[in-house]
SERO-4910 file (N, C-alpha, C, O; in steps of 0.05 Angstrom, whole numbers):
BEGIN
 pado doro    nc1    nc2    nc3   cac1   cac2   cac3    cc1    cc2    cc3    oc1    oc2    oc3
  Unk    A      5    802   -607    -20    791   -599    -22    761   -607    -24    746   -588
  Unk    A    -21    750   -632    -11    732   -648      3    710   -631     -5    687   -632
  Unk    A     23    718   -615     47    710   -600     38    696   -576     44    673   -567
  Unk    A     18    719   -565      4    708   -529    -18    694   -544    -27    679   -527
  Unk    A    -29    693   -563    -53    673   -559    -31    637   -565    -36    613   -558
  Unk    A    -10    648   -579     -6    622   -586      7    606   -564      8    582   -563
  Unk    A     20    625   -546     25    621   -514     16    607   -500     24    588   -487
  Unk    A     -7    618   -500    -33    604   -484    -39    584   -498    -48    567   -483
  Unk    A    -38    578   -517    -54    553   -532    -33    533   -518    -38    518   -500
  Unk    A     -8    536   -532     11    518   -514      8    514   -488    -11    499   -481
  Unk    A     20    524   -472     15    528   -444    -27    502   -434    -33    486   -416
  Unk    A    -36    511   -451    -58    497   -443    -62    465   -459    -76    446   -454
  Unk    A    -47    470   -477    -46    437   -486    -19    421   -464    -19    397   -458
  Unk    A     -2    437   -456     18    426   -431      5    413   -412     10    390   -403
  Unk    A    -16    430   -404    -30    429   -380    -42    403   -384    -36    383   -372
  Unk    A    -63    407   -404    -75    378   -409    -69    359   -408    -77    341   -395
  Unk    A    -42    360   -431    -19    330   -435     -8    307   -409     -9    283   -407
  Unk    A      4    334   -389      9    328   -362    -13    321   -341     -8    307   -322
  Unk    A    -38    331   -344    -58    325   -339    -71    296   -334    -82    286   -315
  Unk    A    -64    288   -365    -74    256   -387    -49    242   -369    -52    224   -352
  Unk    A    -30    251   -375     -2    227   -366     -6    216   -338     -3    192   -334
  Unk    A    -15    240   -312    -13    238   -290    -39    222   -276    -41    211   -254
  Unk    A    -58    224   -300    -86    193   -298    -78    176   -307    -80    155   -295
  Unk    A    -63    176   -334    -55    152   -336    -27    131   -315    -22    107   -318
  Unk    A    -19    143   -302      9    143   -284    -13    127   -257     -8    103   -251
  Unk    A    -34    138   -245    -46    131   -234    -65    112   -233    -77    103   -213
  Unk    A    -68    104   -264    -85     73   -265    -60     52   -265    -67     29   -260
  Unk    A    -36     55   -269    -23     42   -272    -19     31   -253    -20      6   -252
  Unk    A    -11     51   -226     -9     42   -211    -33     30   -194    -27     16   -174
  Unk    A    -55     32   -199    -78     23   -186    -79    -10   -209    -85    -33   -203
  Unk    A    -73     -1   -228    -67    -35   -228    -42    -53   -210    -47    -74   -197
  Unk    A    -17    -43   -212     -1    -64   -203    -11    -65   -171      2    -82   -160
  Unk    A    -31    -51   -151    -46    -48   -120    -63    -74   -128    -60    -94   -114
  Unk    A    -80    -73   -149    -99    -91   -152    -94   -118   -162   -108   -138   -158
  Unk    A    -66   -119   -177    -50   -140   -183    -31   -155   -162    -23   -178   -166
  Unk    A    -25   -137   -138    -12   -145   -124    -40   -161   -103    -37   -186   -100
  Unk    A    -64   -149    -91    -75   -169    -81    -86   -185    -90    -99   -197    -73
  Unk    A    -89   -196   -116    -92   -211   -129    -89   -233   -123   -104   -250   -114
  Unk    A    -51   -235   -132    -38   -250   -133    -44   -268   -102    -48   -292   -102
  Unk    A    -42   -251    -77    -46   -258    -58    -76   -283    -50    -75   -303    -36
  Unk    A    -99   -272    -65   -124   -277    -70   -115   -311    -74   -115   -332    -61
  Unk    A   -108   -302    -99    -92   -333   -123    -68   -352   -103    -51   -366   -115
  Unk    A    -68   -351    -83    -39   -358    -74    -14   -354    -92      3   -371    -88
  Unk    A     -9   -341   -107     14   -344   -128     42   -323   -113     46   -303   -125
  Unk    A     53   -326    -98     74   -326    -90     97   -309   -106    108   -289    -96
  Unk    A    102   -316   -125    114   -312   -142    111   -278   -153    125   -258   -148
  Unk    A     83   -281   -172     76   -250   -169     62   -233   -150     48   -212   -151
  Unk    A     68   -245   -135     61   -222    -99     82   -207    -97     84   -183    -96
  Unk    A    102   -226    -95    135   -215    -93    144   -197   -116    160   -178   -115
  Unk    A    129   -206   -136    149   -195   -157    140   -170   -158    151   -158   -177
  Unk    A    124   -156   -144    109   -130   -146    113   -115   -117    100   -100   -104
  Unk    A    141   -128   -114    146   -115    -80    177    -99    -89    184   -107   -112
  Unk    A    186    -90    -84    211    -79    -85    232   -107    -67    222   -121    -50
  Unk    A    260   -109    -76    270   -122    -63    282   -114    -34    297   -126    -19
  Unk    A    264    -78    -31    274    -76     -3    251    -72     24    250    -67     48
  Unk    A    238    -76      7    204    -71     16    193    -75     52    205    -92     66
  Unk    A    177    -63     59    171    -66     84    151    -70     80    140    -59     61
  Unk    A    134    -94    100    112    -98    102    105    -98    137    118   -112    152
  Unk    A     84    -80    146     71    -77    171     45    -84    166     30    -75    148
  Unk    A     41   -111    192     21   -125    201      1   -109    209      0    -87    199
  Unk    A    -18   -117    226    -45   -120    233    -29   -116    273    -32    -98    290
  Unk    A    -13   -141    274     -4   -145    307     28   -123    299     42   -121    279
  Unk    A     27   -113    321     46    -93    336     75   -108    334     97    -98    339
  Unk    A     70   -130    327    101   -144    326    100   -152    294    119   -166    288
  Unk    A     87   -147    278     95   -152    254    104   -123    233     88   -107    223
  Unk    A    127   -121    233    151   -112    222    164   -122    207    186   -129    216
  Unk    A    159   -128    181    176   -150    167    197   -139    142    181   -131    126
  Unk    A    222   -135    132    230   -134    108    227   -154     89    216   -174    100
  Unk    A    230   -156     74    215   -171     43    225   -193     48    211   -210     37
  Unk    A    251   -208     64    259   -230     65    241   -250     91    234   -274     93
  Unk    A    236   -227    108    229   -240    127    191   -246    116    179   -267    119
  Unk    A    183   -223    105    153   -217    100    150   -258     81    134   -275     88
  Unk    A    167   -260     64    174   -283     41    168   -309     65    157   -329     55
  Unk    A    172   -310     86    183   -331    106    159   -334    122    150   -356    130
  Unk    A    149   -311    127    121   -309    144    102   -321    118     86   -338    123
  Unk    A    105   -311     90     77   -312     72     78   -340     67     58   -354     72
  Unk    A     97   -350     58    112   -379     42     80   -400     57     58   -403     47
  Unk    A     96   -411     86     62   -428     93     35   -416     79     22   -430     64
  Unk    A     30   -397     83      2   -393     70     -5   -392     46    -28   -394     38
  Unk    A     15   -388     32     11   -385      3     11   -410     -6     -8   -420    -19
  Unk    A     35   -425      0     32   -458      0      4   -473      5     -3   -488    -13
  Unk    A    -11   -470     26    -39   -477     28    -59   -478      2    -76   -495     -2
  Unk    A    -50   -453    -18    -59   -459    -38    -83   -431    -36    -97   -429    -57
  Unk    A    -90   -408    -12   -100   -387    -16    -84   -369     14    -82   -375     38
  Unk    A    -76   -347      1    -57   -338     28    -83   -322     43    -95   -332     62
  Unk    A    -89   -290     30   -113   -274     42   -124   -259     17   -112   -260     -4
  Unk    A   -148   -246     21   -162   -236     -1   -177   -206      6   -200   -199     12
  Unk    A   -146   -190      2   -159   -160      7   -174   -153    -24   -168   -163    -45
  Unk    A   -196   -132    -19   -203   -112    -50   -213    -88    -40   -229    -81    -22
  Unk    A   -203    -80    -55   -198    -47    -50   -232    -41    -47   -248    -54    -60
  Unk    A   -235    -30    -38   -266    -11    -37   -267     15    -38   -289     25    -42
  Unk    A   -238     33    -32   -238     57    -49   -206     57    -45   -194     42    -30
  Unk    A   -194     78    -61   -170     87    -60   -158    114    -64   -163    128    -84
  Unk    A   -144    121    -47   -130    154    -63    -97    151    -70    -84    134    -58
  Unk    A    -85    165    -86    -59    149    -99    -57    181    -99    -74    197   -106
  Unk    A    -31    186    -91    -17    217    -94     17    207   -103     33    189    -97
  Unk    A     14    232   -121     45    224   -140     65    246   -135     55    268   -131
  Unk    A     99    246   -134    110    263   -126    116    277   -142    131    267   -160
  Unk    A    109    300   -144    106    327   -174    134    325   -183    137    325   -208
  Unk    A    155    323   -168    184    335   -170    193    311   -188    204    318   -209
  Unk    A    192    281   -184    210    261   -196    195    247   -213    205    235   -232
  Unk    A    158    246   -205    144    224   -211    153    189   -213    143    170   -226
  Unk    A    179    190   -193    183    159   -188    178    149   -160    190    129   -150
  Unk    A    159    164   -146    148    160   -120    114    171   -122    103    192   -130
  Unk    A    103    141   -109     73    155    -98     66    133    -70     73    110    -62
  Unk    A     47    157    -60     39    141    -31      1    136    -36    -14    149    -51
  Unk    A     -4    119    -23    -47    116    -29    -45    104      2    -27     96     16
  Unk    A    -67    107      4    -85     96     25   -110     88      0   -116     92    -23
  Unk    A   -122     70     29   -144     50     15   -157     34     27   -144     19     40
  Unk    A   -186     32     30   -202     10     48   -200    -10     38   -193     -9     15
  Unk    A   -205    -32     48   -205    -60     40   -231    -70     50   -243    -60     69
  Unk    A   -238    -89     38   -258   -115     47   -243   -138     38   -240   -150     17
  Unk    A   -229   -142     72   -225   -167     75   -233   -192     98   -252   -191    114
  Unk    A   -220   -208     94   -241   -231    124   -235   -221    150   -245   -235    167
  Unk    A   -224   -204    159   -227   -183    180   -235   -161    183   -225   -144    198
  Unk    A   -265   -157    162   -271   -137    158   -264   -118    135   -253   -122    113
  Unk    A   -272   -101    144   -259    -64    134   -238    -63    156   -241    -63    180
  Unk    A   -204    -62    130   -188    -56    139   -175    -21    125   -188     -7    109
  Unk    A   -153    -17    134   -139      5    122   -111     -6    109    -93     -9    125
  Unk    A   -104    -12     83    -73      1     76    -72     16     63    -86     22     44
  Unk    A    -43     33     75    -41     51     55     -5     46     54      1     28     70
  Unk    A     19     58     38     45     64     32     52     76      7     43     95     -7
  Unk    A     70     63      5     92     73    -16     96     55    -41     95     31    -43
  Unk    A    100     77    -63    109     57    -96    129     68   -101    131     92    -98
  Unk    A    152     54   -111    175     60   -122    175     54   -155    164     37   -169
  Unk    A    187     69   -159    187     64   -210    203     55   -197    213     64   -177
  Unk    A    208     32   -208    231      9   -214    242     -6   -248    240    -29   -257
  Unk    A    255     19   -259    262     -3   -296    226      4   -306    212    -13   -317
  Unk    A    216     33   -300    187     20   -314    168     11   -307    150      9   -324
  Unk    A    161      0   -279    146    -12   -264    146      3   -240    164     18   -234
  Unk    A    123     -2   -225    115      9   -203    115    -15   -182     99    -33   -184
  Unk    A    134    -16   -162    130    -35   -137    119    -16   -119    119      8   -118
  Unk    A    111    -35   -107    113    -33    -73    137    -32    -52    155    -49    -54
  Unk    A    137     -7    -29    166     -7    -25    156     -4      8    169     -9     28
  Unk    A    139      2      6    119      4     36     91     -3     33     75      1     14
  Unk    A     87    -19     60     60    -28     64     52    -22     92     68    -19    111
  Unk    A     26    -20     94     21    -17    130     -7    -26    118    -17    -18     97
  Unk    A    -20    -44    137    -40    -54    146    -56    -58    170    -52    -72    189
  Unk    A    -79    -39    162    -84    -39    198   -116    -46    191   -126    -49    168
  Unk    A   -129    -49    218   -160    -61    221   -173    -38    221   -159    -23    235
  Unk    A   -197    -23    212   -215      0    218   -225     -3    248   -243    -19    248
  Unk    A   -221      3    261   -237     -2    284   -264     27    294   -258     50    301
  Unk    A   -289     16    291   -304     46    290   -299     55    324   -297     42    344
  Unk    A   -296     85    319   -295     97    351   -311     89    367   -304     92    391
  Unk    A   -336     77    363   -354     70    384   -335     40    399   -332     38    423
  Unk    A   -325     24    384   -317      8    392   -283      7    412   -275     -9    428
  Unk    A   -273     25    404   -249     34    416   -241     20    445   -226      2    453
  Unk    A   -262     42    458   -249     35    496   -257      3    493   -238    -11    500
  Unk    A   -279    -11    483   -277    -45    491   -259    -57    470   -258    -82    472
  Unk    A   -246    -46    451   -223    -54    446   -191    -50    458   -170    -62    454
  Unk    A   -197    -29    475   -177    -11    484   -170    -33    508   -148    -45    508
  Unk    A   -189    -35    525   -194    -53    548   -179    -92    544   -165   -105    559
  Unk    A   -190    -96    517   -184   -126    513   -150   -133    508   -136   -154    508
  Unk    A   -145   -107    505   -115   -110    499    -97   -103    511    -74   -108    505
  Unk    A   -102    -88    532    -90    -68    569    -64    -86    564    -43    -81    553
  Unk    A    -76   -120    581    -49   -127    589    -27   -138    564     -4   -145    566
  Unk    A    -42   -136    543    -12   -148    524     -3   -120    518     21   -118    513
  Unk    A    -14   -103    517      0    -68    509     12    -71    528     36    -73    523
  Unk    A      6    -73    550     29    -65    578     58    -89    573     82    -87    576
  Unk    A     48   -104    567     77   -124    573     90   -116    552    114   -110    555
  Unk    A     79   -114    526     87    -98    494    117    -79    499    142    -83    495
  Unk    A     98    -56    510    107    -31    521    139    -36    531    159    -30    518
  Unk    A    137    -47    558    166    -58    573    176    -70    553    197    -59    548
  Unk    A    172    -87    539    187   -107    526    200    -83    506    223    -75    513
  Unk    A    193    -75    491    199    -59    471    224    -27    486    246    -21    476
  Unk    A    212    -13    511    225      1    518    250    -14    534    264      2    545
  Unk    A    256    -35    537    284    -47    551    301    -57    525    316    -76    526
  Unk    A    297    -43    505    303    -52    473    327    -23    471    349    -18    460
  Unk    A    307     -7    492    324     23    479    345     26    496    361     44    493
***
């Protein structure tokens, strides 16, 4: 008897422990999210990047922005140079962690930025102890009421999009 209660006691301080670790695993990374647009905020260049993975993908807003970290560096460089690149902040977030390795998590997240309420969400890679960024996607909220007169304003560049992209394959 002795034996199963002390079972359980363990077993439920595990639970907890892993519990504590897996909030704390999760502010962490909701800091280096909040540190990374920061930096962006700050124009600082430097630690934008340094919170990206060096293999990192970043997806635009436009249908043609597809960037890896070298090219994303080349697109950001002018703006950051200006001295303010853009200024996302989170307005809520969900951060899910992978039970099996805990060196992967994916979030989604609203933003208020100067285009509104947008959406990103991706990927964090542990890197040495640190949490990068290894995926990004960035898209605009668009409410369903607004759709078809969005749908409409963009017909003919989707259509030429479209061909252009399918004579690729």
């Amino acid at each position: 008897m002795k034996l199963h209660v002390i079972l359980i006691a363990f077993l439920s301080m595990t639970t907890v422990l892993l519990g504590q670790e897996k909030n704390t695993t999760k502010k962490t990374i909701e800091g280096t999210l909040d540190a990374w647009h920061q930096a962006a905020a700050n124009a600082d260049f430097e630690a934008y990047f340094a919170l990206m993975t060096d293999t990192a993908i970043f997806i635009g807003t436009d249908a043609t922005e597809i960037w890896d970290v070298k090219a994303f560096k080349s697109y950001s460089k002018p703006h950051f140079d200006k001295g303010r690149a853009w200024s996302f902040t989170s307005i809520n977030r969900n951060i899910h962690l992978d039970d099996t390795s805990q060196n992967t998590a994916w979030f989604d997240e609203h933003l208020d930025t100067q285009m509104g309420v947008c959406r990103g969400s991706g990927i964090l890679k542990k890197v040495d102890d640190s949490w990068k960024i290894q995926h990004y996607v960035l898209s605009i909220a668009v409410p369903n009421g607004n759709v078809a007169e969005l749908t409409q304003s963009k017909k003919e560049w989707d259509s030429l999009y479209i061909k252009k992209m399918r004579k690729k394959d």
